[in-house]
N, C-alpha and C positions, 0 to 999 in steps of 0.2 A: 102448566108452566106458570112459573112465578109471574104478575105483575108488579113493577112498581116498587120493588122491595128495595132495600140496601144493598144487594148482594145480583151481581147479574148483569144485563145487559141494557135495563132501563124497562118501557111500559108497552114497549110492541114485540120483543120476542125478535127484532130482527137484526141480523149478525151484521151487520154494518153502524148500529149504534154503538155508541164508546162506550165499553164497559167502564164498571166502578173501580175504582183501584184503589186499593189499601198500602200503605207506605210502613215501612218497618218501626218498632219503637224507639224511641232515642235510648233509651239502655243497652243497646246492641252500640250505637255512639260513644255513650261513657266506657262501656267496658272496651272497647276498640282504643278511647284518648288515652284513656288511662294505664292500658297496656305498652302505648307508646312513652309517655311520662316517664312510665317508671325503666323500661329499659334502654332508650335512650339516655335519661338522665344517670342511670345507674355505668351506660358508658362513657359519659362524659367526666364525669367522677372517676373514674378509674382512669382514661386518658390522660387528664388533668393530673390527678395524682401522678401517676409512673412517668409522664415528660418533665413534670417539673421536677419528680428525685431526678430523675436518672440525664436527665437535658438540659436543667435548669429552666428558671420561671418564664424564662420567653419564650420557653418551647408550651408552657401549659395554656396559650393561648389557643390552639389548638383543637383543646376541650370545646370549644367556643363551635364548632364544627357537627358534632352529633346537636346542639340546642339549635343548630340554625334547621339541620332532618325534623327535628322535633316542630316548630315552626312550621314550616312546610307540612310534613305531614299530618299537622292537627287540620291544616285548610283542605288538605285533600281528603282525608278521611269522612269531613264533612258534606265536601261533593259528594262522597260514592256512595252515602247512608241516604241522602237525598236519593241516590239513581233508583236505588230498589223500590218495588213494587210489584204485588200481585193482589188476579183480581181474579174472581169467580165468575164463569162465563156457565149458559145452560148446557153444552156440551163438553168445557176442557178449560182448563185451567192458564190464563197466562202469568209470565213471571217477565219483569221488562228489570235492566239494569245497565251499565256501563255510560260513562260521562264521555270520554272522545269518540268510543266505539259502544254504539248501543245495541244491546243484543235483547230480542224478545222469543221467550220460549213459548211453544204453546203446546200444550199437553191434555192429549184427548182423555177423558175419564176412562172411557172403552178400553185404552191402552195400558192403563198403572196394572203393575203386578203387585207393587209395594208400596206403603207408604211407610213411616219412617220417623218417630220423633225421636231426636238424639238431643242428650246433653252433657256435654263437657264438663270437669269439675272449675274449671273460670268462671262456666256461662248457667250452673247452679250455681254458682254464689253470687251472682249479678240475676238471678232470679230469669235466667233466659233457656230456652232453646231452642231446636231446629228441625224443621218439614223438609225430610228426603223423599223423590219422589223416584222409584227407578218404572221403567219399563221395559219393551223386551227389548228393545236398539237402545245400546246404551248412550249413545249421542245426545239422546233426549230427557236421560236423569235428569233432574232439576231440584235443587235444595232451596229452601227458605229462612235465611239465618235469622236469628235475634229475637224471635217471637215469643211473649208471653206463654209459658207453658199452657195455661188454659186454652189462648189462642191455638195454642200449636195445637192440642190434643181434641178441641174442638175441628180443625180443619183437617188431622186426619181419620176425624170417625167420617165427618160429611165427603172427605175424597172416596174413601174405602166402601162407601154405601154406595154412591154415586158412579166409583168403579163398576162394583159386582152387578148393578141395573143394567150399566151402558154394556157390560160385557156378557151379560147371561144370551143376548141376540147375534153373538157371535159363534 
């Protein structure tokens, strides 16, 4: 067993110390604001325009309505890239997230049948993607978005080794 590492549960091996937690990259951030930006704004633009031909100018106030979403949800988005976190434990892997309703998953290595990096053509070109984890109850997949490829393909060679150990004693 590891002691002391960066990775795990701390210097005693024992499951009641608070694992390390690792929080997602702010590029999973930009690519999430920026995807808000531009379609919101691109409907607010278009709102604006069609009320104002077709309603006239006081109607294009209106527009005014996706920028206050936009707003809002640049501050929300913020919260929920703070929620995520996951941390490597010596037996299963937790993943903690949700700002009003916090949900933490915990996923035994013995259990993965699969791990999984995926990436989107948005989330290559913001240089990201993402750790799926299935097992055999599917209740308990768990993804990891936003993660530096490196990152990602590093965590699932270490889940995938760490599977096939915890599960050769089953």
């Amino acid at each position: 067993m590891e002691t002391g590492s960066a990775r795990g549960t701390g210097t005693t091996g024992d499951e009641a110390a608070e694992p390390v937690w690792t929080g997602l990259p702010p590029g999973l951030l930009r690519m999430r604001r920026l995807l808000l930006v531009v379609w919101l704004g691109l409907i607010a633009l278009a709102l604006g325009l069609l009320l104002g031909l077709l309603a006239g100018p006081g109607w294009a106030a209106f527009a005014l309505l996706p920028l206050t979403l936009m707003a809002w949800g640049w501050v929300l988005l913020g919260r929920n890239w703070r929620s995520w976190r996951y941390a490597e434990r010596a037996d299963d892997l937790l993943i903690s997230r949700g700002v009003l309703w916090r949900e933490e998953t915990v996923v035994p290595y013995g259990r993965m049948q699969l791990v999984e990096v995926t990436s989107g053509p948005v989330e290559r070109h913001f240089g990201l993607a993402s750790v799926q984890l299935h097992t055999a109850a599917a209740a308990t997949d768990a993804t990891i978005p936003g993660l530096d490829p490196a990152e990602a393909e590093r965590l699932r060679d270490r889940l995938t080794e760490l599977g096939e150990a915890r599960s050769a004693g089953l």
